[in-house]
Residue, then its C-alpha position, 0 to 999 in steps of 0.5 A: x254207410x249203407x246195410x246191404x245184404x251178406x255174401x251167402x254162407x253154406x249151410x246144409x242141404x237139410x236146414x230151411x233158407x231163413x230169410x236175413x233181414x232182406x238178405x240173398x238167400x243161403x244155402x237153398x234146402x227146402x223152401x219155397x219162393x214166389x216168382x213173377x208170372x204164374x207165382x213159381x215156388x222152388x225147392x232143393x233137395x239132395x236125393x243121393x250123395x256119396x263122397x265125392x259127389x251127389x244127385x240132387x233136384x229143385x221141384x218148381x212149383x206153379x202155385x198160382x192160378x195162371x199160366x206161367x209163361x216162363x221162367x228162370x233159375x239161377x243159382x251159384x256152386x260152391x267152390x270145387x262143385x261142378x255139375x256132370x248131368x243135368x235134365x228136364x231144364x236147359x242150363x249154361x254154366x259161367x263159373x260158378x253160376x248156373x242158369x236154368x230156363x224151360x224146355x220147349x215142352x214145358x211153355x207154358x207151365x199150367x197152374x197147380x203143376x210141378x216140375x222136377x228137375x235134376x242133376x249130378x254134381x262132382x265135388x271136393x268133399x265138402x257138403x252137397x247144396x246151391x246157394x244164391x238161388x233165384x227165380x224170376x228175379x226173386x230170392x227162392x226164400x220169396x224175398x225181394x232182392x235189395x235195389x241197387x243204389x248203392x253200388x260204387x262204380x268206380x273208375x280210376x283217371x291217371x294223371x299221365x293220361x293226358x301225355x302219349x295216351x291223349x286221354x283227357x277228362x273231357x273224354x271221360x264226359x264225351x265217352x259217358x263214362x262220368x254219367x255212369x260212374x259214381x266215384x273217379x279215384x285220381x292217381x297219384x299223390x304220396x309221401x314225400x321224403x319228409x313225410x308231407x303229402x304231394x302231388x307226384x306231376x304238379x304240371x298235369x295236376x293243376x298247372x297246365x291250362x288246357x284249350x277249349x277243345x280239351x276241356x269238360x266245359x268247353x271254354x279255354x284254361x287261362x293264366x290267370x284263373x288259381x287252377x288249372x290241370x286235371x284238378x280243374x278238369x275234375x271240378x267241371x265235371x263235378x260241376x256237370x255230374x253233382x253225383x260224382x264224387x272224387x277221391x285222390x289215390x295215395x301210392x302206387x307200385x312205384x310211389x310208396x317209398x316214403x309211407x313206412x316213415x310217414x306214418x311212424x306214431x311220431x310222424x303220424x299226425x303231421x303227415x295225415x293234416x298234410x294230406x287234409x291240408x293239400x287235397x282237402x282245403x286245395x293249398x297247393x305249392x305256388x297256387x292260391x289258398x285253397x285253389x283246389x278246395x272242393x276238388x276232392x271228396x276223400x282219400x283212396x290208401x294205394x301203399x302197395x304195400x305194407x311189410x314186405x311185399x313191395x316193389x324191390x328196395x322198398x323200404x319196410x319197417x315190422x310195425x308197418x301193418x299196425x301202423x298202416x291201421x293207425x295211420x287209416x283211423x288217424x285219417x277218420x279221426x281228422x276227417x270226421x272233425x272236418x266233416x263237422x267244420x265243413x259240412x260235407x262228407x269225406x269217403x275213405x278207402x283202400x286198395x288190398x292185395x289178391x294174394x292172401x299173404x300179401x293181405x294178411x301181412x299189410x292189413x290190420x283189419x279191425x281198424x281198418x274196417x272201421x275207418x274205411x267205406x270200402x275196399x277195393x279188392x285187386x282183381x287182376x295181375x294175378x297172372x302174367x309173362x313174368x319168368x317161364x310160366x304158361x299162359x293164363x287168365x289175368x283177372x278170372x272170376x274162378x279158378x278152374x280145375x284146370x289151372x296149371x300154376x303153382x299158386x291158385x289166385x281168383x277174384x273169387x279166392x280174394x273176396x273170400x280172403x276178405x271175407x274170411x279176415x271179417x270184411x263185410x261184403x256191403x265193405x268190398x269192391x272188385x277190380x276190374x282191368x281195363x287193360x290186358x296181359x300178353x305172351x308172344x311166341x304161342x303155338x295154336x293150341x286149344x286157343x293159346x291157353x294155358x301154353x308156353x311162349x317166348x316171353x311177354x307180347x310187344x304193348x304200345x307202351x310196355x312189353x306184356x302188357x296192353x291197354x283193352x281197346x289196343x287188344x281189339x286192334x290186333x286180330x283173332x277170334x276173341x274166346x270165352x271161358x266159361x268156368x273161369x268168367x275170363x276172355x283171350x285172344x291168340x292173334x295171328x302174330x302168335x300173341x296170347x291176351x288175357x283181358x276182360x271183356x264187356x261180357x266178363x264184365x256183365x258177369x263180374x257186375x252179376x256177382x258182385x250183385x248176387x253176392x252183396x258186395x259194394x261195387x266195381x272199380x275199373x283200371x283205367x278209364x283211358x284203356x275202356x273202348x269208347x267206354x264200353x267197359x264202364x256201359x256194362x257195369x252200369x247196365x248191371x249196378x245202376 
């Protein structure tokens, strides 16, 4: 695994940016930095403060002997902090993020010259400063930023993508999305009742035998071939894309009956040389031996979820969060013995829960950040039409000060779950939804946000909920909020969408950059438009 730089940690407005081992720059107090065009220096400083605010200034420095035709400051606010005034820059506000470009009267900015430029900030108290600082592209401490290779950009394809949806893996090639993506997560397999690893749809997975139309190579499946299905699908396109890795997603909402008995101490080993049997070696029931072998490149853990924050009935056990640990390294165990049978090089990862309780009761996080590549962090569902609750963002980047609910979820919020649990930031993925929350029955007030309606919108497949290229068929102006990074739409029927946008995917992809983290997951491939969402990311983290 790769050593990527670590999520920026406030330190005080007086302490000089040290420079980490190639990391993204701290808290910016004084220093300097050299940018393209002219060789810029910034420096901050806070020149008043008081309890519940503060003024501060970044001196921008030409220290070249050139022109500086012009220039750019980025940075982020600490959570809570939000900027009042600000002058001598024009400046935009996305969350956290805050971008500074020159004013007509200071193109181009003359050698040995400085420029001052201030703001006041509000905030909850807690010590004044900016972090994430970058001119020009270049950490203010005068540092490189780290290249991008690297980052994961993953997608998941659904096995039942090929029924009412008619989204096949051939349109994942046709769309450019596997060309953009570096690792597609099947979903599903699981446990079964006696504690082996299954496929939950054998018939999609590796039975069908698709026309030539339908196919990622273009000739017809035929009968006699030992695999068919989406399995086949998946090796042509690794095939065609050899920098594609695949990974098969274990559980699910409504598939993880069965992993509290399964991964019991007593049952452990068994049930993980299961899975490695039947997804790893490809022995399926009534296919050849190894049909499927080469098909998948590891395991993504989706048991939603450990203890007791399951779907309802969903049977628990107290040792389910150790055993959950347990089960992460006893699969590590077996696939680093494979890896030297083998040859190859097996991926693990795992799927965790927004809410910081539902982390907190499933993850033993010392094993599992040892077993694991990476997680993927829930980024959406984290509001819905679910009881007599306002409209809100599903999957915001930051809470604004204005949220009205009870409990306050970002993915901002989660990162820093993780995080604080002791997760590195090189360790993290965010999700991303390629599909939207509605509320119906919304009163055309300040765009439907944050209203009451009369329960959730009518989907195509399921009531409050949507895929984003449906979204884009059913009218309305398409709204942007900048302080929570999150997109919606009121359409003429009185329906409220919350969904992300290829903007709001841009500036996911741009923090997960600027943060250090590992990368993006989109659920799922078939609700991108033409693969719009996947072209973002990309354009971003390739």
């Amino acid at each position: 695994m790769s050593s990527r730089r670590a999520r920026a940690v406030p330190l005080s407005a007086a302490v000089a940016l040290a420079v980490l081992a190639g990391l993204i720059t701290a808290f910016l107090a004084p220093s300097q930095a050299q940018a393209a065009g002219g060789r810029l220096t910034a420096e901050y400083t806070t020149t008043g403060d008081w309890r519940t605010g503060h003024v501060g200034a970044i001196l921008l420095h030409n220290t070249g002997t050139t022109y500086s035709a012009d220039w750019t400051i980025r940075f982020d606010l600490p959570a809570g902090h939000r900027i009042t005034t600000l002058w001598n820059a024009e400046y935009t506000v996305e969350g956290q993020r805050v971008t500074l470009t020159p004013p007509d009267w200071l193109r181009p900015m003359a050698p040995g010259k400085t420029h001052r430029i201030g703001f006041t900030a509000t905030r909850p108290g807690s010590s004044a400063g900016i972090v994430n600082c970058l001119v020009n592209g270049l950490t203010c401490d005068g540092g490189q930023l780290e290249p991008d290779d690297g980052h994961v950009r993953l997608g998941y394809y659904t096995s039942w993508s090929i029924y009412g949806r008619d989204y096949r893996l051939k349109d994942v090639d046709t769309t450019g999305q596997a060309a953009k993506l570096t690792h597609i997560k099947y979903a599903f397999g699981s446990a079964d009742e006696s504690g082996d690893c299954h496929t939950l749809d054998p018939w999609a997975d590796y039975q069908i035998r698709f026309p030539a139309d339908q196919t990622v190579s273009g000739e017809a499946d035929t009968w006699t071939q030992p695999l068919g299905g989406n399995f086949n699908q998946l090796l042509q396109l690794k095939q065609k894309y050899p920098h594609l890795k695949v990974l098969i997603s274990l559980g699910g909402w409504t598939a993880s009956d069965h992993f509290s008995e399964a991964v019991k101490p007593e049952n452990l080993a068994d049930f993980v040389d299961s899975c490695i049997d039947t997804f790893i070696r490809g022995n399926l029931p009534d296919a050849p031996p190894g049909a499927a072998y080469g098909v998948f490149d590891g395991f993504d853990f989706d048991w939603e979820w450990p203890g007791p924050g399951g779907e309802p009935g969903q049977p628990w056990d107290p040792a389910d969060r150790e055993n959950y640990g347990l089960m992460m390294t006893e699969f590590r165990s077996q696939l680093d013995a494979l890896e030297i049978e083998l040859g190859r090089e097996f991926t693990m990862s795992s799927y965790t829960a927004a809410d910081p309780e539902v982390f907190e009761a499933a993850f033993d996080v010392p094993r599992a950040k040892a077993a694991l590549d990476f997680f993927v962090v829930q980024g959406y569902d984290l509001y819905g039409p679910w009881g007599d609750v306002p409209t809100n963002h599903q999957g915001q980047l930051y809470s604004p000060s204005r949220n009205p609910a009870i409990n306050d979820y970002s993915v901002d919020i989660a990162v820093d779950t993780l995080r604080s649990a002791g997760i590195p930031a090189h360790q993290i993925v965010i999700g991303i939804p390629a599909f939207g929350r509605g509320w119906a029955g919304v009163e055309d007030r300040d765009g439907g946000l944050y209203q009451y309606g009369t329960g959730p919108a009518s989907g195509k497949y399921e009531p409050g909920i949507d895929d984003y290229k449906e979204i884009l068929t059913k009218g309305g102006t398409i709204r942007y909020d900048r302080e929570a990074v999150a997109a919606y739409v009121l359409t003429p029927a009185g329906e409220f969408w919350s969904f992300d946008s290829p903007r709001v995917v841009t500036a996911k992809a741009e923090y997960v950059k600027y943060n250090g983290l590992r990368g993006v997951m989109l659920w799922a491939l078939d609700g991108d438009d033409d693969g719009a969402l996947v072209a973002a990311a990309y354009d971003v983290l390739a």
